[in-house]
N, C-alpha and C positions, 0 to 999 in steps of 0.2 A: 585784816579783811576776813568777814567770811565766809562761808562756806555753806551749798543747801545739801540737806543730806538725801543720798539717791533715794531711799525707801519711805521716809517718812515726809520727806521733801519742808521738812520745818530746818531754822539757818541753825549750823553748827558755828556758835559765836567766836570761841577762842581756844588755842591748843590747849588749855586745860580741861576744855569737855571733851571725854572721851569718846574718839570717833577713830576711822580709821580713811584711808587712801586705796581704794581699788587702785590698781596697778597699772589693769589691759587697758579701761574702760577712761582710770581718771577723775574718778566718780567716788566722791566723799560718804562715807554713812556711818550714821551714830552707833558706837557701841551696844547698846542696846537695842536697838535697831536690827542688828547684825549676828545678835543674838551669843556675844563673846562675853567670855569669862575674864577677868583682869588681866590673868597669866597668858588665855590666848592672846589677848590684846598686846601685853608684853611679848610673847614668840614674836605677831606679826610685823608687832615694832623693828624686828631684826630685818635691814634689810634681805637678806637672804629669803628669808620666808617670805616675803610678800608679794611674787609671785606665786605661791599658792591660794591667794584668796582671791577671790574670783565674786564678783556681783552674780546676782541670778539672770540676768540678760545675758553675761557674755556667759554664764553658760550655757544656757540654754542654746546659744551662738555656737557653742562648742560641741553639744550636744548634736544639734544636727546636723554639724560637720562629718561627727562619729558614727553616723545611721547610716546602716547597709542599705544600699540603692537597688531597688527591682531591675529585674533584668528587663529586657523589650520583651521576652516572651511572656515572664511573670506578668505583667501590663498588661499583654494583650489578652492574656488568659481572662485577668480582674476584669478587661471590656467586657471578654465575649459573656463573661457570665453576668455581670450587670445588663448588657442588653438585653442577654436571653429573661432575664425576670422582669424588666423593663416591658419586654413584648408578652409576656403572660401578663400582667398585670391590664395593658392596653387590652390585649383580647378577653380576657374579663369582665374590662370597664363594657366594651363593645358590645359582647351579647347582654350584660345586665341593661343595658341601655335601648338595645333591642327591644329584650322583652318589654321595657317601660313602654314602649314606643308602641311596639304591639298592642298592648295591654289597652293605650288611650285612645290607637284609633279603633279598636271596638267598640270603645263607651261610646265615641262621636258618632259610627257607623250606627250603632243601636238608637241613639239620641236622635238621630235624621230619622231612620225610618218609624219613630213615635209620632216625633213631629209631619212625617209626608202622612202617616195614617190618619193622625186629627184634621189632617190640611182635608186630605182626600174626604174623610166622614162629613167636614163642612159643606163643600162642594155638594157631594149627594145627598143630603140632608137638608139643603137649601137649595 
């Protein structure tokens, strides 16, 4: 029967191709793949060592088992200061948007009173 290999996910045919058996996981992968040399392949062969070799998923599993956890207050600190440039950022966007805003109803303001002067010049003019 065989086997798909976890990395390169092509079938590992028969115990003569060299592959190995992740241990935690259960999870087959080709020696080359795995990136072993004969002789580590031969160590890993023993069972003893074969809890040391480990997929990259379960370590990575392991990995973050191993990462120091923030405290509540480190947390709250990482909020407060993300909010705080969160709200600069908004009051930023605010007044540049202001000004735009400013800015357009002038042109509209100016644009009326061109158009009431031509309106009005026709009026008395006619």
């Amino acid at each position: 029967m065989s086997q798909i290999c976890h990395s390169c996910e092509k079938r590992i045919y028969d115990s003569r191709q060299a592959s190995i058996l992740y241990v935690k996981c259960g999870s087959w992968i080709h020696q080359k793949c795995a990136k072993l040399t004969d002789q580590q392949l031969d160590e890993f062969a023993n069972k003893s060592l074969q809890k040391s070799f480990t997929c990259a998923s379960c370590e990575v599993d392991i990995t973050s088992k191993n990462m120091p956890t923030t405290s509540a207050h480190e947390s709250k600190e990482g909020l407060e200061l993300l909010f705080k440039s969160l709200e600069e950022k908004l009051h930023s966007s605010l007044v540049s948007l202001k000004e735009e805003l400013k800015t357009e109803v002038v042109r509209e303001i100016a644009q009326l009173k061109e158009q009431s002067a031509q309106i009005q010049g026709i009026v008395e003019g006619g």
